[in-house]
C-alpha positions, -999 to 999 in steps of 0.1 A, spaced: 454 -136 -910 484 -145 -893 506 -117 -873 538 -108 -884 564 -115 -857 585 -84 -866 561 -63 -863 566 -38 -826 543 -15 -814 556 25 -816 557 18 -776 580 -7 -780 601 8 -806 607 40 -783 619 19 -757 641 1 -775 656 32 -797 653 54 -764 651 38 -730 622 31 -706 608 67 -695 626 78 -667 661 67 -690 680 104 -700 677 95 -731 641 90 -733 637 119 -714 653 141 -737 633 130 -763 596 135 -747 612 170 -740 617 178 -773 585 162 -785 567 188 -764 584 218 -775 575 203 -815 537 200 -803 539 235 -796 551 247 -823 530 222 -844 497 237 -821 504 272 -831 510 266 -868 476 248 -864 461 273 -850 475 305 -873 468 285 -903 430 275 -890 430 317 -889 440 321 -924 471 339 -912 509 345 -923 535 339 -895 544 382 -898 503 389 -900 507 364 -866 541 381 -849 536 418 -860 503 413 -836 519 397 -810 551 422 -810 574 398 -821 591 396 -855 588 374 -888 621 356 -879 614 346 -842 576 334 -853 589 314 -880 617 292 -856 591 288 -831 568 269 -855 599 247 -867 616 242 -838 603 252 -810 629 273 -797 628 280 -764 601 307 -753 592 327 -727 559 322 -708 549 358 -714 558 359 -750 536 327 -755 505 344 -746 512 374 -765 512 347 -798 481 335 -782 460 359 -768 471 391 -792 482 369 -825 458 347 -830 432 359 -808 428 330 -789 434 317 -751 459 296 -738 446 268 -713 475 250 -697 471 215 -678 498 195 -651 499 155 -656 518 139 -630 
């Protein structure tokens, strides 16, 4: 089989659209990657649960609205209010881990 020459790996492709890491504009976009992981994790994990997002924030003393933009966009979210979706929402426990 011979390789196509146009083909680039995803790698490649994010440096080229992005910048090396390090770049701001590669930075901003790992940063906003993690925050749709999260969001992405915890719709996961409610869903794994069999639970609606108000089951989910009502639980954690949040609201519908504020559960449901965290699961699409990640909005910005407070440490404390993170374990409450955890720990009290979804009955689970948040493990957290530094990569340098």
């Amino acid at each position: 089989m011979k390789a196509n020459k146009n083909l680039t790996s995803l790698s490649q492709f994010v440096d080229k659209e992005y910048g090396v890491k390090g770049t701001e504009n590669r930075d901003k976009l790992e940063s906003e990657y993690e925050a749709f992981k999260l969001g992405v994790l915890i719709q996961q994990a409610r869903q794994e649960k069999g639970m609606t997002q108000e089951e989910v924030a009502v639980l954690a003393g949040t609201n519908k609205s504020y559960f449901s933009k965290l699961e699409k966009d990640s909005k910005d979210i407070r440490f404390s209010t993170l374990q409450r979706i955890i720990k009290d929402g979804l009955g689970g426990h948040l493990e957290l881990s530094i990569k340098l």
